[in-house]
Backbone as CSV, one residue per row, in Angstrom:
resi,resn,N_x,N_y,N_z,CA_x,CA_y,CA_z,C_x,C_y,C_z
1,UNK,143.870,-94.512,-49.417,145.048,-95.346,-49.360,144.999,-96.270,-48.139
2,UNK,144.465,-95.528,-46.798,144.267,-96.197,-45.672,142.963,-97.049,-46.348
3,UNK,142.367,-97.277,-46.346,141.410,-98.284,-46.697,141.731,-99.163,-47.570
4,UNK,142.913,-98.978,-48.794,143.144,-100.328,-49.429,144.434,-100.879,-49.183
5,UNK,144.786,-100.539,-48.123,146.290,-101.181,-47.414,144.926,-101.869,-46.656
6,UNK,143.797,-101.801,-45.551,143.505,-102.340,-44.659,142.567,-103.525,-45.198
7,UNK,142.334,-103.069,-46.029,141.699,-104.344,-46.977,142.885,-105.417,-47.451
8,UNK,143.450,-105.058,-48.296,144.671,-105.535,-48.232,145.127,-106.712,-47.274
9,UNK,145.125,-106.318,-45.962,145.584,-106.710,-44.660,144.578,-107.929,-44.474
10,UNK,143.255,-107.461,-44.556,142.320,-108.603,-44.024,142.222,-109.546,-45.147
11,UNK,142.037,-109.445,-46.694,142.371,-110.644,-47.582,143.296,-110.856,-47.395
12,UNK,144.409,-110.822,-46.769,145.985,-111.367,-46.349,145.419,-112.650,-45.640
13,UNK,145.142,-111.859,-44.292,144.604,-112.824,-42.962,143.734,-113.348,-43.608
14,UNK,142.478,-113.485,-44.343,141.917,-114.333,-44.676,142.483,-115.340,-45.048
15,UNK,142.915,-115.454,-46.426,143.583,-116.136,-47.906,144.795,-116.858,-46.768
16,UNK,145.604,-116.352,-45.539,146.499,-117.166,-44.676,145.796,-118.145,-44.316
17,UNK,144.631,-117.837,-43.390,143.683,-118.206,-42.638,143.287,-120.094,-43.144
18,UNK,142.893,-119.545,-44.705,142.401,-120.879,-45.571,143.705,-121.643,-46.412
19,UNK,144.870,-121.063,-45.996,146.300,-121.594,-47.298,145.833,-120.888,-48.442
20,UNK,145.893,-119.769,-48.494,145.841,-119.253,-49.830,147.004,-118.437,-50.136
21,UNK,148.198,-119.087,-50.463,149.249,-118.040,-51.480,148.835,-116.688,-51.266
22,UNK,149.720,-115.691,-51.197,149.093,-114.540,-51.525,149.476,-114.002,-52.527
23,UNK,150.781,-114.474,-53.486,150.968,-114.587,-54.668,150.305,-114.999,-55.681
24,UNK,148.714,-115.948,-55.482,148.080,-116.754,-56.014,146.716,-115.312,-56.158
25,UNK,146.243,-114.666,-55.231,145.302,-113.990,-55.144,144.759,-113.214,-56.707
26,UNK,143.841,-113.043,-56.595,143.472,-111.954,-58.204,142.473,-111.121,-57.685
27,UNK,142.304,-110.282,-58.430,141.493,-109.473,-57.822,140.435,-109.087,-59.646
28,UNK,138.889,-108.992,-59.599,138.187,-107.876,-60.221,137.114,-106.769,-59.844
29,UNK,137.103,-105.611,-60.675,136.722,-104.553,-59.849,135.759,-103.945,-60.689
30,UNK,134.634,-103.641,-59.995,134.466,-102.815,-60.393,133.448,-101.656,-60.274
31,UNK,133.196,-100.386,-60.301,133.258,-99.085,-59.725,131.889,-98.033,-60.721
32,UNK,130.885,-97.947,-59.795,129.764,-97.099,-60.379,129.722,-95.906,-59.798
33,UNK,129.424,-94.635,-60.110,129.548,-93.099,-59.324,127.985,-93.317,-59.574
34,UNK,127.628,-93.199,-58.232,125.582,-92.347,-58.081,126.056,-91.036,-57.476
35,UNK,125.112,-90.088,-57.903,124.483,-89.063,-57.959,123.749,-88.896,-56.555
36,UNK,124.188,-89.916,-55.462,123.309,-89.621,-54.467,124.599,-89.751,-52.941
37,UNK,124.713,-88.895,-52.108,125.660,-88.983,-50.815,126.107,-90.564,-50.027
38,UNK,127.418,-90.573,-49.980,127.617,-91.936,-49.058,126.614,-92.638,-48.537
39,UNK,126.398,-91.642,-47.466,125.910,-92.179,-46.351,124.459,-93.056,-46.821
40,UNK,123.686,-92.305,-47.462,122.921,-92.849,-48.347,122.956,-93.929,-49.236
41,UNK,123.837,-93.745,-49.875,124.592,-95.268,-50.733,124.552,-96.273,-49.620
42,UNK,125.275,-96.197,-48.531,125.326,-97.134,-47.487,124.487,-97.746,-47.371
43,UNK,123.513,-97.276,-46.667,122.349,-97.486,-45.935,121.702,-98.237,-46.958
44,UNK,121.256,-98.835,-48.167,121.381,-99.193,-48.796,121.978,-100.729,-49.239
45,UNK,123.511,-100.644,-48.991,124.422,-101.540,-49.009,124.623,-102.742,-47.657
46,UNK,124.673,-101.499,-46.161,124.897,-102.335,-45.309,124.775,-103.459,-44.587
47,UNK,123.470,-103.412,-45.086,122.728,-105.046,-44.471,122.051,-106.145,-45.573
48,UNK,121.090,-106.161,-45.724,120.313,-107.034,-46.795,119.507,-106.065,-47.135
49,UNK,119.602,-104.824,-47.336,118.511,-103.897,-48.442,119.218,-104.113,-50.144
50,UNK,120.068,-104.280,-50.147,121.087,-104.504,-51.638,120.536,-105.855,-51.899
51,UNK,120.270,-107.078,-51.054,120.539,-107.817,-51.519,118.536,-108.660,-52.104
52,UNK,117.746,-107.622,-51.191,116.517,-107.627,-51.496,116.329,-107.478,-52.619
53,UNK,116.730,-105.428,-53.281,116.299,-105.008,-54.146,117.202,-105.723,-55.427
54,UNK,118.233,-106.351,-55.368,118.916,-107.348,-56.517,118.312,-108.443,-56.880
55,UNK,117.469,-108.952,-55.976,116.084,-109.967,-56.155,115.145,-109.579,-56.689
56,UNK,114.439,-108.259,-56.326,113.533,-107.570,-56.847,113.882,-107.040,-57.935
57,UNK,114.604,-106.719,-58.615,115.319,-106.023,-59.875,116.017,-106.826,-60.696
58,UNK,116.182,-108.071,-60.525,117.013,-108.800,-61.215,116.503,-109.896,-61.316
59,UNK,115.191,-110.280,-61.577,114.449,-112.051,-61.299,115.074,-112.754,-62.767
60,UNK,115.693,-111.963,-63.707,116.198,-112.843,-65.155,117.650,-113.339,-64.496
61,UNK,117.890,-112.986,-63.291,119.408,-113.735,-62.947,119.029,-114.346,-61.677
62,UNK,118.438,-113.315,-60.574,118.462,-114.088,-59.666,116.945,-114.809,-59.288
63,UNK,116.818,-116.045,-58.798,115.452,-116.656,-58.783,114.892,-116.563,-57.321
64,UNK,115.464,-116.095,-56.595,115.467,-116.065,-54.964,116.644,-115.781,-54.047
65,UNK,116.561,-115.043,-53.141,117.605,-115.064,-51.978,116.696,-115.797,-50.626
66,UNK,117.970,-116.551,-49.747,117.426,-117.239,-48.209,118.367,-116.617,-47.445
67,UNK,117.646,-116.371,-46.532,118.918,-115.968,-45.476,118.989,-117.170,-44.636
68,UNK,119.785,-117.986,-44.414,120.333,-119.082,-43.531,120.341,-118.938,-42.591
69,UNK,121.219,-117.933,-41.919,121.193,-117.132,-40.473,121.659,-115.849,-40.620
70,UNK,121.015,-115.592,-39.337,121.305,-113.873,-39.234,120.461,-113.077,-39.334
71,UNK,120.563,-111.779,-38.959,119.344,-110.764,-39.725,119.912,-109.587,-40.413
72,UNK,121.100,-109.922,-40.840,121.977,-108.893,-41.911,123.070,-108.284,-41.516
73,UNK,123.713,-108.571,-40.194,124.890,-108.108,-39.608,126.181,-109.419,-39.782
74,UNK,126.927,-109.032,-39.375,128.145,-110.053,-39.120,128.034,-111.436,-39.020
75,UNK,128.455,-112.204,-39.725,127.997,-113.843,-39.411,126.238,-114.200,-39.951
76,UNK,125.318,-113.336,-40.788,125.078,-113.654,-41.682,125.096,-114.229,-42.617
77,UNK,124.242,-115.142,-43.166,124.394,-116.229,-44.371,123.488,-116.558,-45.195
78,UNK,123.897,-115.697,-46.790,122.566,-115.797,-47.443,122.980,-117.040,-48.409
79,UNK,122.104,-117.346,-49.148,121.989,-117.949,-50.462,121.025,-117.406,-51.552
80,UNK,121.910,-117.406,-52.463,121.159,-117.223,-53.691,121.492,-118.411,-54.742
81,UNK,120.087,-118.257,-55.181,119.977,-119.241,-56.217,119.647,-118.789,-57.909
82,UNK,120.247,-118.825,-58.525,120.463,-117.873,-59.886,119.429,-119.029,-60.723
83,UNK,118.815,-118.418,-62.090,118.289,-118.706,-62.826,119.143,-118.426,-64.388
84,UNK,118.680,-119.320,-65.323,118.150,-120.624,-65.403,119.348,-121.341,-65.127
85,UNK,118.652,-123.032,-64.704,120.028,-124.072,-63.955,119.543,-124.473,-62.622
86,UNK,119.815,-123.114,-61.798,119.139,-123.304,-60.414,120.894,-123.539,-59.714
87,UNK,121.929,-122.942,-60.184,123.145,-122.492,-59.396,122.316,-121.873,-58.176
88,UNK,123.584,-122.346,-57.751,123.338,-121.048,-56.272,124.777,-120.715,-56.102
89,UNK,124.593,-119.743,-54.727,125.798,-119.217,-54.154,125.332,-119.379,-52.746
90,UNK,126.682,-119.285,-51.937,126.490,-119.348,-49.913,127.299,-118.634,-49.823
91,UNK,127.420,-117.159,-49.530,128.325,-116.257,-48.610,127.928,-115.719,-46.741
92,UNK,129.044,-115.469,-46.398,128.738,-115.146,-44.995,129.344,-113.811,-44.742
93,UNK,128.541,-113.126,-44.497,128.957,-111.501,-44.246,130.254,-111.729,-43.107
94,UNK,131.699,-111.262,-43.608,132.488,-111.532,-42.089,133.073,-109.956,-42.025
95,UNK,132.599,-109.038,-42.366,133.115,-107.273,-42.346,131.856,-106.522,-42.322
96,UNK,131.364,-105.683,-41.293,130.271,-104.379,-41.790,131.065,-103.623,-41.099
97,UNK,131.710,-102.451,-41.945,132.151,-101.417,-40.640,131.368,-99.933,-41.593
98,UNK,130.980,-99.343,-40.544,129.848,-98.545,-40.545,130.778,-96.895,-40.651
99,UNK,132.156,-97.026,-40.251,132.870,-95.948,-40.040,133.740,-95.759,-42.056
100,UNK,133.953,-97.250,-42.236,134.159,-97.090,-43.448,133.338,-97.274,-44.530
101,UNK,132.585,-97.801,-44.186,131.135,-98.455,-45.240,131.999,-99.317,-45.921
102,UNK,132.582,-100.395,-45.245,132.923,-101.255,-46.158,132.415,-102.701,-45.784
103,UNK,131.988,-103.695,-46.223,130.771,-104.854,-46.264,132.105,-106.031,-47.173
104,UNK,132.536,-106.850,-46.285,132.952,-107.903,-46.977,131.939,-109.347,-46.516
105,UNK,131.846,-110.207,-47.859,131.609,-111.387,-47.596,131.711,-112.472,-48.090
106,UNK,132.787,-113.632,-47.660,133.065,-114.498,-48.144,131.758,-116.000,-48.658
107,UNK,132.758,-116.288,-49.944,131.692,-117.251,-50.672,131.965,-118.722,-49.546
108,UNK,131.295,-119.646,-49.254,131.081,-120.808,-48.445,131.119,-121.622,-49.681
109,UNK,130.025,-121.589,-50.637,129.406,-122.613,-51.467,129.319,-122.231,-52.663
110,UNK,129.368,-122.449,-54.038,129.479,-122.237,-55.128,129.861,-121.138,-55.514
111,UNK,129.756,-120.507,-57.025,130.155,-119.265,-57.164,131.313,-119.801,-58.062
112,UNK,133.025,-119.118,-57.942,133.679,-119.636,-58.727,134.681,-120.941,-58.208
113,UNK,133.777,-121.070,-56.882,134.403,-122.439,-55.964,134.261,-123.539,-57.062
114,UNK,132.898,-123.814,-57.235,132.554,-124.592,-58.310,132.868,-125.368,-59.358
115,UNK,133.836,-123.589,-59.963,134.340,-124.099,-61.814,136.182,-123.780,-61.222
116,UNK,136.716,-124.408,-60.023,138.123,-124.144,-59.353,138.672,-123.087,-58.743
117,UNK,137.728,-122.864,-58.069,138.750,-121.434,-57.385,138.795,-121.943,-55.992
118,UNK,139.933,-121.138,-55.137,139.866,-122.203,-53.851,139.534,-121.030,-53.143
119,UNK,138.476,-120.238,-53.305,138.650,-119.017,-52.261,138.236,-117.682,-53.146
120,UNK,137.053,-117.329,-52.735,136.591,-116.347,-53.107,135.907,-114.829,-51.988
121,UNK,136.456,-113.658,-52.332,135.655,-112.798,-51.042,134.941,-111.346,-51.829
122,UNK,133.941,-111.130,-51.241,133.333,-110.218,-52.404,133.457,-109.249,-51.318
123,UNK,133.955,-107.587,-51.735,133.948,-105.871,-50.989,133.475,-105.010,-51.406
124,UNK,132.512,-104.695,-51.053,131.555,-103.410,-51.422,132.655,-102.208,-50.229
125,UNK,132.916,-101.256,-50.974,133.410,-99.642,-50.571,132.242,-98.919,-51.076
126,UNK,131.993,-98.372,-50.160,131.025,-96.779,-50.473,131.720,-95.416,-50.360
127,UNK,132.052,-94.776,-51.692,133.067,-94.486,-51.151,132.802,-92.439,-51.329
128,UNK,132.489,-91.816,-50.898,132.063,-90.351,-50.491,133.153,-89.733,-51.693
129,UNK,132.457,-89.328,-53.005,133.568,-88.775,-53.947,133.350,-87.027,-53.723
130,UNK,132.112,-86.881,-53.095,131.755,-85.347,-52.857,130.481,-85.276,-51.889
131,UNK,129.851,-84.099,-51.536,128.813,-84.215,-50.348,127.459,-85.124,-51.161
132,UNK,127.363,-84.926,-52.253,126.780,-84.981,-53.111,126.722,-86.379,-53.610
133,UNK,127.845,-87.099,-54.013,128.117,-88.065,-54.754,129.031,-89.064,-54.035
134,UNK,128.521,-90.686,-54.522,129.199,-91.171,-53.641,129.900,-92.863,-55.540
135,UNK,130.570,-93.421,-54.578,131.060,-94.174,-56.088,130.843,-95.403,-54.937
136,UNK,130.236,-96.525,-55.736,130.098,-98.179,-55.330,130.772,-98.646,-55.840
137,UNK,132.091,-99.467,-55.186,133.278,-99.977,-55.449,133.173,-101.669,-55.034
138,UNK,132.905,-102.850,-55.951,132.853,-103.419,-56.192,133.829,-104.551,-56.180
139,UNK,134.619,-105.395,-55.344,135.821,-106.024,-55.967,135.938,-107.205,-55.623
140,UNK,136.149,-108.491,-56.327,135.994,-109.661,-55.804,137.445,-110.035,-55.597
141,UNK,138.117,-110.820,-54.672,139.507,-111.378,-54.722,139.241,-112.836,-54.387
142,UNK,140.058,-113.586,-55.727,139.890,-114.881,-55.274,141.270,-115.639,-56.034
143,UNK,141.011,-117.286,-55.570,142.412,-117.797,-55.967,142.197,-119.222,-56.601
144,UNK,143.099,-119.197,-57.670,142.601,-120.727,-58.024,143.178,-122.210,-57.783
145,UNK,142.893,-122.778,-57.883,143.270,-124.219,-57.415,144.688,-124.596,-58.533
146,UNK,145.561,-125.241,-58.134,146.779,-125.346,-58.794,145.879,-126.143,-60.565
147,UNK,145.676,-127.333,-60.319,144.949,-128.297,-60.760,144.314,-127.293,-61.983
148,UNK,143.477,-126.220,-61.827,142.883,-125.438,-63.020,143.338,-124.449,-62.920
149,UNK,144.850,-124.009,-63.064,145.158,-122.722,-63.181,145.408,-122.562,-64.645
150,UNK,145.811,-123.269,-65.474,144.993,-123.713,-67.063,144.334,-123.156,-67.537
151,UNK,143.378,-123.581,-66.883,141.990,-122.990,-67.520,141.435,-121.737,-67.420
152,UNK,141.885,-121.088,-66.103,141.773,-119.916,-65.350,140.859,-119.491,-65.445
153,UNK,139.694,-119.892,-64.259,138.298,-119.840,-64.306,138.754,-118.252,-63.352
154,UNK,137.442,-117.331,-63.908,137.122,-116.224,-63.027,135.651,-116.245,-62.109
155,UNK,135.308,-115.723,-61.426,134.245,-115.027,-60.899,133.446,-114.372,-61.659
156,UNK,132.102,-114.302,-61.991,131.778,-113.037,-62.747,131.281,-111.938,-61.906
157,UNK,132.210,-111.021,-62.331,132.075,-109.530,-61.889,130.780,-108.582,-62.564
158,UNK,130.449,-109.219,-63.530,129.233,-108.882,-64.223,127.739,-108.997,-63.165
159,UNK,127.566,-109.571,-62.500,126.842,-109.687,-61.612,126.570,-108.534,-60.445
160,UNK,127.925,-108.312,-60.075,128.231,-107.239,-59.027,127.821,-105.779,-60.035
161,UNK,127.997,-105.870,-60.846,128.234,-104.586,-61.662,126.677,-104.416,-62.112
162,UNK,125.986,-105.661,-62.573,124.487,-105.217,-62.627,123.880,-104.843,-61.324
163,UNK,123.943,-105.660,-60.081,123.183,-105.338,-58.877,124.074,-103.743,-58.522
164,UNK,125.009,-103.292,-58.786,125.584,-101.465,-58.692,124.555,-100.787,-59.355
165,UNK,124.501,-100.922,-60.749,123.499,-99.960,-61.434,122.359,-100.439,-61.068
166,UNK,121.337,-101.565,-60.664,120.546,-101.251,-59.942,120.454,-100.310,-58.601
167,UNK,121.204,-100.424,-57.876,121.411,-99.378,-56.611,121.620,-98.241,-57.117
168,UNK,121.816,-97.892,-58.169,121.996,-96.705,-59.005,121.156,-95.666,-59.116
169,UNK,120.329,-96.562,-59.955,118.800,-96.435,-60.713,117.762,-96.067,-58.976
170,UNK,117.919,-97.171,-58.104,117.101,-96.979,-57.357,117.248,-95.803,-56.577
171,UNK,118.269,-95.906,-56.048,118.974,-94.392,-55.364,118.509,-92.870,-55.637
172,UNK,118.760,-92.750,-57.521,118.999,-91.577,-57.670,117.278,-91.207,-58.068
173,UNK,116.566,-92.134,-57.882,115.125,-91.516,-57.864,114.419,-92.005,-56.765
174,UNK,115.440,-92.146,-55.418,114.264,-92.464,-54.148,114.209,-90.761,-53.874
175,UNK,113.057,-90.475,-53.429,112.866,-89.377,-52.513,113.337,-89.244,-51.303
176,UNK,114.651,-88.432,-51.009,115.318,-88.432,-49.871,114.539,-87.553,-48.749
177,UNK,113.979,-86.282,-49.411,113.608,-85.247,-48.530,112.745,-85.323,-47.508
């Protein structure tokens, strides 16, 4: 509960930050259980190991990741460039907290900026369901531009949800011991 009031709090301050309504906000989610401990899931998630093996595991969507700046902490800035088309995306890691395993990072450059959204932020939770098992919690919040609220373009969450079950797959057959 403490973690989605404090999330909560920081897409507040964000979405203020840029004029974003907070009446305007949406949120999609979504949530994979591995078979393998938090902390583990994390480690994984926290920096650019997620965003490697989603390159490596996913070349029918994604065609490359750059890192712009950074070396995977705070103020980080990757790009990806999706296939076929040659879309991209620009997010900037602005959350790693290591006490919650929670990883936010806002979109800069395309994504659902693109097709009208004025504001997009993607949150990975790792979230400890047992010693054993941990669940990758997935959730994008974003807002749309008055102009195409019509049309009501989303984000695809489908993306997030394939690069989860990859971390899945990879996880529950790395050799931990």
């Amino acid at each position: 509960m403490l973690k989605q009031i404090s999330f909560v709090f920081f897409v507040l301050l964000i979405g203020c930050y840029i004029r974003v309504n907070c009446e305007e906000l949406k949120h999609l989610t979504n949530e994979v259980e591995v078979n393998v401990p938090a902390n583990l899931t994390w480690e994984l998630y926290r920096h650019l190991g997620i965003s490697k093996l989603a390159a490596q595991q996913l070349k029918h969507v994604i065609q490359w990741i750059q890192v712009l700046k950074g070396d995977g902490g705070v103020g980080t800035v990757l790009k990806l460039t999706f296939v076929p088309g040659n879309s991209s995306y620009t997010e900037i890691f602005n959350v790693i907290d290591d006490q919650k395993r929670v990883k936010v990072a806002q979109t800069l450059e395309g994504g659902c900026l693109e097709i009208g959204c004025s504001f997009q932020l993607v949150r990975f939770d790792i979230i400890e369901k047992s010693p054993s098992k941990s669940i990758i919690k997935s959730d994008i919040s974003y807002a749309v531009k008055k102009e195409f609220q019509a049309k009501d373009p989303k984000p695809n969450i489908q993306c997030l949800a394939a690069v989860a079950q990859v971390a899945k797959y990879y996880l529950e057959r790395a050799n931990w011991a």
